[in-house]
Residue frames as a rotation matrix with the C-alpha (Angstrom) as fourth column:
UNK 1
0.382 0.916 -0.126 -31.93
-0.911 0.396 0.116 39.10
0.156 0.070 0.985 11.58
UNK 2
-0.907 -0.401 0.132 -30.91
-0.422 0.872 -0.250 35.23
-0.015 -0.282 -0.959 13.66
UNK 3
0.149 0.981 -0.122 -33.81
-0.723 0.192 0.664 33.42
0.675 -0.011 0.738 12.79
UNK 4
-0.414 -0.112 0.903 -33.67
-0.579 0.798 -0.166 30.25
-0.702 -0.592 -0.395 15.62
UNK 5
-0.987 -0.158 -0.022 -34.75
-0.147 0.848 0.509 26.86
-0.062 0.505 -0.861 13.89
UNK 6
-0.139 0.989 -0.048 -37.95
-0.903 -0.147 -0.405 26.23
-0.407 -0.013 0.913 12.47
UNK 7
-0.709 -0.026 0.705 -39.88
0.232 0.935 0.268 23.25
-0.666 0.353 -0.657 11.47
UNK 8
-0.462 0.601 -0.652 -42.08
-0.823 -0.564 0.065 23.32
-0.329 0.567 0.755 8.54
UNK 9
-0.628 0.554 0.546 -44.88
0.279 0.816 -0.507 20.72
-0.726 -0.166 -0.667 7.83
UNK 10
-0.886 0.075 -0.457 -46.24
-0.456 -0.314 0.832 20.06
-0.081 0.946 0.313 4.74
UNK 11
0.179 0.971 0.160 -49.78
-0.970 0.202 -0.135 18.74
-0.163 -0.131 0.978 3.67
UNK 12
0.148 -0.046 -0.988 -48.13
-0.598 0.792 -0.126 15.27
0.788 0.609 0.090 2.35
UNK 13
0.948 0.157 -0.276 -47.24
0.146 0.556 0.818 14.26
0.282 -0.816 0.504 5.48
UNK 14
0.130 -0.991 -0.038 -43.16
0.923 0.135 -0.361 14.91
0.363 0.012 0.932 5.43
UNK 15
0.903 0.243 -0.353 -42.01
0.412 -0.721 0.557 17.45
-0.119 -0.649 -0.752 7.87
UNK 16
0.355 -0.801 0.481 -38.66
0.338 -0.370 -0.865 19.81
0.872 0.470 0.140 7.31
UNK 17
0.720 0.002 -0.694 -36.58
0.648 -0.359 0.672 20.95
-0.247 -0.933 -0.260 10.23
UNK 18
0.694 -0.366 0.619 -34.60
0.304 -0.631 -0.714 24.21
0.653 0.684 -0.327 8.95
UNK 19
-0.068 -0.565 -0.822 -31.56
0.974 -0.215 0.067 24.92
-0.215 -0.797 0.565 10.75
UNK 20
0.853 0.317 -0.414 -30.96
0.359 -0.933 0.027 28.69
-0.377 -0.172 -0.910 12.24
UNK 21
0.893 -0.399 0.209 -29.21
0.080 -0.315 -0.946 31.17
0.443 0.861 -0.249 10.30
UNK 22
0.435 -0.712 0.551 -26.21
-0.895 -0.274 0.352 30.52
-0.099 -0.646 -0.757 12.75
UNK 23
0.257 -0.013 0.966 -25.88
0.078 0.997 -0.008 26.66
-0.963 0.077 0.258 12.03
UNK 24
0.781 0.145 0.607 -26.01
0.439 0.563 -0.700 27.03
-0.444 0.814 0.376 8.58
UNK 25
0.647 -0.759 0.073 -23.31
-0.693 -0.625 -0.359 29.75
0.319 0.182 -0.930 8.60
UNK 26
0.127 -0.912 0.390 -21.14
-0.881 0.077 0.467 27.24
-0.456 -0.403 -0.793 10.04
UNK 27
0.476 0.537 0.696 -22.19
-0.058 0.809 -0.585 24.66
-0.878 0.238 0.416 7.67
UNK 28
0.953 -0.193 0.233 -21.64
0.226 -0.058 -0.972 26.23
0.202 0.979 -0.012 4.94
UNK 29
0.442 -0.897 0.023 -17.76
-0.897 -0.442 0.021 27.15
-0.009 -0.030 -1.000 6.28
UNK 30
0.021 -0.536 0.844 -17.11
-0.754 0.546 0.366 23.67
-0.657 -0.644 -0.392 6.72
UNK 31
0.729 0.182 0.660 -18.35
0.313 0.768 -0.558 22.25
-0.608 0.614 0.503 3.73
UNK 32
0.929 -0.355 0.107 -16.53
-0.146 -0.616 -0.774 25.20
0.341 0.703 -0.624 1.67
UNK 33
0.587 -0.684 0.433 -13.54
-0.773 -0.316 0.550 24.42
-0.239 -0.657 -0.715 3.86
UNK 34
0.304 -0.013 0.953 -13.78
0.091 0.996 -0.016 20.87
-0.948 0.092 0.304 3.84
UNK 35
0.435 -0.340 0.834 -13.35
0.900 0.180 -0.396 21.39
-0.015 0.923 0.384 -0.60
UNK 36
0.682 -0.727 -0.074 -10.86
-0.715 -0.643 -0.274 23.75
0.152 0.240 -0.959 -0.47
UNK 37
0.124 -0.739 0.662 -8.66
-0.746 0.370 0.554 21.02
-0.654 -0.563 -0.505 1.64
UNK 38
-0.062 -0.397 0.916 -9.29
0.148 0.904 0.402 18.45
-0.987 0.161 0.003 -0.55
UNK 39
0.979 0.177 0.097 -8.99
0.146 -0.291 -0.946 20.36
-0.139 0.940 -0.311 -3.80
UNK 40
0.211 -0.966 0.153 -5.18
-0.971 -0.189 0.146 21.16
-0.112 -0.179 -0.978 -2.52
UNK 41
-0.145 -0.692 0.707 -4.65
-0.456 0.681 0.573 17.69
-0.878 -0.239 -0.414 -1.56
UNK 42
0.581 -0.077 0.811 -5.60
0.588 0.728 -0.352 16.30
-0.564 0.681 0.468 -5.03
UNK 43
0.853 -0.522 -0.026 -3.50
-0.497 -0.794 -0.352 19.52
0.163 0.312 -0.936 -6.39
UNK 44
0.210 -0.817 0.536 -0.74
-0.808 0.163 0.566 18.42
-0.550 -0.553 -0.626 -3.80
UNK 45
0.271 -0.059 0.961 -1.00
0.339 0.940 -0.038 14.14
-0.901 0.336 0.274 -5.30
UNK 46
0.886 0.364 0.287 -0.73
0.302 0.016 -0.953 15.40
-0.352 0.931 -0.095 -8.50
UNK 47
0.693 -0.706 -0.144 2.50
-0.680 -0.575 -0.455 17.34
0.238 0.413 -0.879 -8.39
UNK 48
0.283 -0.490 0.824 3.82
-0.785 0.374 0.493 14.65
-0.550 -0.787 -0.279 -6.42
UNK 49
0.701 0.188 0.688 2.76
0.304 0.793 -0.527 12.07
-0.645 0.579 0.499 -8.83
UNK 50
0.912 -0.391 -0.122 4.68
-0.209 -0.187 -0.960 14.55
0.352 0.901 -0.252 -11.77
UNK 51
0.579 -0.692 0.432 7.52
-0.792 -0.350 0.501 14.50
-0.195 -0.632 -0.750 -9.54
UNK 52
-0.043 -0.531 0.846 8.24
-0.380 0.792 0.478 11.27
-0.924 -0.301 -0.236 -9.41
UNK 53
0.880 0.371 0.296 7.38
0.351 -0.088 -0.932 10.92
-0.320 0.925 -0.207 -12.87
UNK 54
0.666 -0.741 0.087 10.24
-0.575 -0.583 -0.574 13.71
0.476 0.333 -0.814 -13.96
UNK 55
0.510 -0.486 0.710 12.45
-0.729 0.195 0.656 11.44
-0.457 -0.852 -0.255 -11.44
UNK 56
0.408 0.011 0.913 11.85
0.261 0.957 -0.128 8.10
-0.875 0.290 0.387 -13.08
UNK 57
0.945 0.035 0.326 12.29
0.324 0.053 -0.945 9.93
-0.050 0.998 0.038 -16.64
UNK 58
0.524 -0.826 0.206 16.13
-0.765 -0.563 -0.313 11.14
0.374 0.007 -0.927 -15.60
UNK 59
0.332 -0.233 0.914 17.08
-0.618 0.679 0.397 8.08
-0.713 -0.696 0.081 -14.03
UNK 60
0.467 -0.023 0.884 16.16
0.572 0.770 -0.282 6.16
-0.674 0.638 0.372 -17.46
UNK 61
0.885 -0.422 0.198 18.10
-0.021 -0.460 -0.888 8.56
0.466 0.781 -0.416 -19.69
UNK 62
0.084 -0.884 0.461 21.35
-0.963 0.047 0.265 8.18
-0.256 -0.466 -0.847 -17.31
UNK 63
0.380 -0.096 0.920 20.95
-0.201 0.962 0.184 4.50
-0.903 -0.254 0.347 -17.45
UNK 64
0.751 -0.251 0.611 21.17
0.653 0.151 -0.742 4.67
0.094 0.956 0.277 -21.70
């Protein structure tokens, strides 16, 4: 079942334009993509951040 795009018109006066069940399949991969990528990269910042962290905290114990 590929439905094709419909529009859908309401009595208030505001009209809807539904995308077809292709479109929204690729919608929804890109959004779900899109936060996967940037669930890593705040994943990624974070270890990065501990890193340098754990870096700074061996440096200052060499220094004493």
């Amino acid at each position: 079942m590929n439905k094709e795009r419909y529009k859908e018109e309401y009595e208030e006066g505001s009209d809807l334009l539904w995308p077809s069940e292709k479109e929204d399949k690729v919608t929804r991969k890109f959004y779900r993509d899109l936060s996967r990528l940037t669930k890593n990269e705040t994943s990624n910042n974070i270890k990065r951040f501990n890193f340098f962290k754990l870096v700074l905290s061996i440096i200052k114990l060499k220094k004493f």
